[in-house]
C-alpha positions, -999 to 999 in steps of 0.1 A, spaced: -750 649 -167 -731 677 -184 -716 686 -147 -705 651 -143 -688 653 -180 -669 683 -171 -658 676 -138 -641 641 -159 -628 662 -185 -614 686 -163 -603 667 -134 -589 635 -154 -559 650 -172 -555 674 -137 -549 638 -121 -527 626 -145 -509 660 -152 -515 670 -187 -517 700 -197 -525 693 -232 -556 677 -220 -568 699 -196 -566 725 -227 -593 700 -243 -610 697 -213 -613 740 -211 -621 737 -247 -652 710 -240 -672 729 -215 -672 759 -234 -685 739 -256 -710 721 -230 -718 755 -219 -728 763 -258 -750 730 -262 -767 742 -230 -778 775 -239 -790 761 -270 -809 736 -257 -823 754 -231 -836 780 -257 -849 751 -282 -866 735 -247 -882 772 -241 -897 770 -275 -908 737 -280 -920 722 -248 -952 734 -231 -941 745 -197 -905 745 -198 -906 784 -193 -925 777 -162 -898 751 -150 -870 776 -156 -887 800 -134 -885 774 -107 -855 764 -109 -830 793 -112 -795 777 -119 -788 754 -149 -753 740 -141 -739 750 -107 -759 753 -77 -760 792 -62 -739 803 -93 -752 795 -129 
């Protein structure tokens, strides 16, 4: 889900050729990136075997990167 909503707010205003809102679109997936970290550490302290998971499955966004 949070690839999907970057790839929109990245890619929509590179279709339509704003640079104002590709700024915005920069500016959301650092924030994405942010909610993900912190959800991923709430999710490691809360949920019985989560930890386990993220052993298993090593990349949280981008396959073979992050």
């Amino acid at each position: 889900m949070y690839l999907g909503g970057m790839l929109l707010f990245l890619g929509a205003p590179l279709l339509l050729g704003s640079v104002y809102g590709l700024t915005m679109g920069v500016f959301l997936s650092i924030l994405f990136v942010g909610r993900i970290m912190g959800e991923e550490k709430m999710l490691g302290e809360e949920l019985e075997g989560y930890v386990d998971y993220k052993k298993k499955v090593k990349y949280r966004l981008i396959p073979y990167i992050w």
